[in-house]
C-alpha positions in Angstrom: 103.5 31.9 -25.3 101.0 29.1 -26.2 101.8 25.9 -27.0 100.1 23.0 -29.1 98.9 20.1 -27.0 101.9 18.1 -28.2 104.8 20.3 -27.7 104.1 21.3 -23.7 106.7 21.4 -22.2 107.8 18.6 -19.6 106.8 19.1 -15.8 109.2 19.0 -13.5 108.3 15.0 -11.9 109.5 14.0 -8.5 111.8 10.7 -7.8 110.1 7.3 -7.5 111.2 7.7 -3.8 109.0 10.2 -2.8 105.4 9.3 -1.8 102.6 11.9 -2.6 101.7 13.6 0.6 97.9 12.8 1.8 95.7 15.8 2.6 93.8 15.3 5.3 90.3 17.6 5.8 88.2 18.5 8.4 84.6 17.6 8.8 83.7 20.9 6.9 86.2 20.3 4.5 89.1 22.3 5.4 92.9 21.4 5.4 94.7 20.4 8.2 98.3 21.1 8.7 100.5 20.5 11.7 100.3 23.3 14.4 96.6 23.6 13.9 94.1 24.5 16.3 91.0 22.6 15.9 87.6 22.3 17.9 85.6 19.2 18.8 82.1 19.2 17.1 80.6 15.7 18.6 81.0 14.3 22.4 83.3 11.6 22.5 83.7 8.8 25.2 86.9 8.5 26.1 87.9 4.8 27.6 88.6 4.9 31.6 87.3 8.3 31.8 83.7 8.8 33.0 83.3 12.5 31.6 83.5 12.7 27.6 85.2 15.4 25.4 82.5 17.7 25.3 81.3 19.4 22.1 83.1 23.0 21.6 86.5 22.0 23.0 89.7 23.5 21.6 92.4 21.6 20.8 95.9 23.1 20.2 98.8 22.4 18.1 97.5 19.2 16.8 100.2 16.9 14.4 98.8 14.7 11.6 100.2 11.4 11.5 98.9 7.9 9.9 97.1 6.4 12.8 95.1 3.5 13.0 91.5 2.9 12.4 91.5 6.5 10.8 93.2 8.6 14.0 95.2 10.8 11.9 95.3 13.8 14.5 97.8 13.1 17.4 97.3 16.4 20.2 96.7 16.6 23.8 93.3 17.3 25.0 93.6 19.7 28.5 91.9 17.4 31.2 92.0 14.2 29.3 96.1 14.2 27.9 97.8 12.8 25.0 95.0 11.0 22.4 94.4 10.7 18.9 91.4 12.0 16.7 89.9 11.2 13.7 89.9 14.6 11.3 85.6 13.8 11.0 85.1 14.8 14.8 87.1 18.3 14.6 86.4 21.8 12.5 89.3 23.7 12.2 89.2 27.0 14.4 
């Protein structure tokens, strides 16, 4: 059934408690969600370490979370441990 612009029915509107959830893309443009596997597409230095991530690492079960300065992937890298990523420096696998 079609109805006039005027008499749509009401849609369903969440409470003023909830806050809208924040999709967070990859560098191509994909969406992230927690339990992801991602890949590194830029060598990054990584502070105290003298090797960086190289390009083409994997990157398993990452969790999106509201970092700081934009790291809003929190993972463990194998070799390097527990970091955070900004989403512009991954492609999803």
């Amino acid at each position: 059934m079609r109805y006039p612009r005027s008499k749509l029915p009401a849609s369903p509107t969440g409470t003023a408690d909830e806050a809208p959830e924040s999709v967070i893309k990859d560098a191509v443009g994909n969406v992230l969600a927690d339990g992801d596997t991602v890949i590194v597409i830029k060598n990054l230095k990584v502070k105290g370490n003298p090797t960086p991530i190289k390009v083409g690492t994997k990157v398993r079960n990452i969790r999106l979370v509201d970092g700081v300065d934009g790291h809003d992937i929190d993972c463990k890298v194998d070799g390097f441990g527990s970091m955070q990523l900004k989403s512009s420096v991954v492609k999803k696998a």
